[in-house]
C-alpha positions in Angstrom: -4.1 12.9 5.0 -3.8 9.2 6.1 -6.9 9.2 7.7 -8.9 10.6 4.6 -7.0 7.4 2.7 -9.0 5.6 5.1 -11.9 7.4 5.1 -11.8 6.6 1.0 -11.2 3.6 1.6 -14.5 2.8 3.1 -16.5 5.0 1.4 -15.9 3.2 -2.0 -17.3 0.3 -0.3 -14.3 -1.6 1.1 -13.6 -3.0 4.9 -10.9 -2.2 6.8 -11.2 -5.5 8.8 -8.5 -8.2 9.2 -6.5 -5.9 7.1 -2.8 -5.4 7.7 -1.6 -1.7 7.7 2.5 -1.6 7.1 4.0 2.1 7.9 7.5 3.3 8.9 7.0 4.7 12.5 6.3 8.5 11.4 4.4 10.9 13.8 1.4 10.4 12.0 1.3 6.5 12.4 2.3 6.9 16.1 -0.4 9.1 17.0 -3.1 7.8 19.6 -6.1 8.9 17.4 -4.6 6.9 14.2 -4.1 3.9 16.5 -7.6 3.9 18.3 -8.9 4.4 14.5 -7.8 0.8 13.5 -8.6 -0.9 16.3 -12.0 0.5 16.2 -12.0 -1.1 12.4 -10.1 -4.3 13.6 -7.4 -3.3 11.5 -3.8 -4.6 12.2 -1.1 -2.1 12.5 2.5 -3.1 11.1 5.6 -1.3 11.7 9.1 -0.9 10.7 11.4 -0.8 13.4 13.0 2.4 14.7 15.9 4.0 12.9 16.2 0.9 10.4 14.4 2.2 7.1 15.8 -1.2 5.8 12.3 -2.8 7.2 10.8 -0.9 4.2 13.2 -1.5 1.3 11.2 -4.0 -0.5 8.3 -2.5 -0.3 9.8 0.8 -1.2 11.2 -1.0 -3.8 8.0 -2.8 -5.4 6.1 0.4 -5.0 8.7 2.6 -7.2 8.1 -0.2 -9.6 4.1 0.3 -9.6 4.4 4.0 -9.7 6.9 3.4 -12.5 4.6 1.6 -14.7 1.6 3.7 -13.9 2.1 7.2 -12.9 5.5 8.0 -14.2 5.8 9.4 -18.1 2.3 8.5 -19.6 -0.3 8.0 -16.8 -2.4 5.4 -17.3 -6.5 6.1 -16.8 -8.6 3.4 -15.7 -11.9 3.3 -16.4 -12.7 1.1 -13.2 -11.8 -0.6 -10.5 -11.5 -3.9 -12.1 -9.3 -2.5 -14.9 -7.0 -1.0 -12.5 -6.6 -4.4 -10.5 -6.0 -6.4 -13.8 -3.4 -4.1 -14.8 -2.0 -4.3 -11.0 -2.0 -8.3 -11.2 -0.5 -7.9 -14.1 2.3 -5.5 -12.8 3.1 -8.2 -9.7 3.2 -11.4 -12.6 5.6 -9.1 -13.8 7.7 -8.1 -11.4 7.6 -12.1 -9.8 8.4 -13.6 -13.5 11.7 -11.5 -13.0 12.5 -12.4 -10.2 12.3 -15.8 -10.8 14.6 -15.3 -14.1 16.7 -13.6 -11.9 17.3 -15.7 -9.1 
């Protein structure tokens, strides 16, 4: 499944190079095949440490916020690409704006 991410990745027209991969340390991130696969598209590989899921909570945590906003309740649909990363952008400005107000 990860790999056919990938795969999609590219084949809508988008590199893989100098781009930075975060992942908890799962069997499927581990595996030789999935390593060889980003170095062979110079892609850099990012982990959380072992045992300490803390590594990913804010990620976890802006991610249940995006899925929140589009996929929760009433999914949005985008008519492209660039519709979908407006909205995206608009998410983060957003989600920063707050914490800003917060903090």
């Amino acid at each position: 499944m990860v790999g056919k991410m990938l795969e999609n990745v590219e084949e809508n027209g988008h590199s893989l190079k100098n781009v930075l991969l975060h992942s908890d340390q799962g069997w499927q991130y581990t595996h030789q095949d999935y390593i060889d696969y980003l170095k062979e598209k110079q892609t850099t590989q990012s982990m959380s440490r072992k045992g300490n899921c803390l590594d990913n909570s804010p990620t976890e945590c802006l991610f249940s916020v995006i899925k929140r906003e589009f996929w929760f309740g009433e999914e949005k649909k985008f008519n492209s690409f660039k519709e979908f990363k407006t909205a995206l952008g608009d998410i983060f400005h957003i989600i920063i704006m707050t914490e800003l107000l917060i903090n």
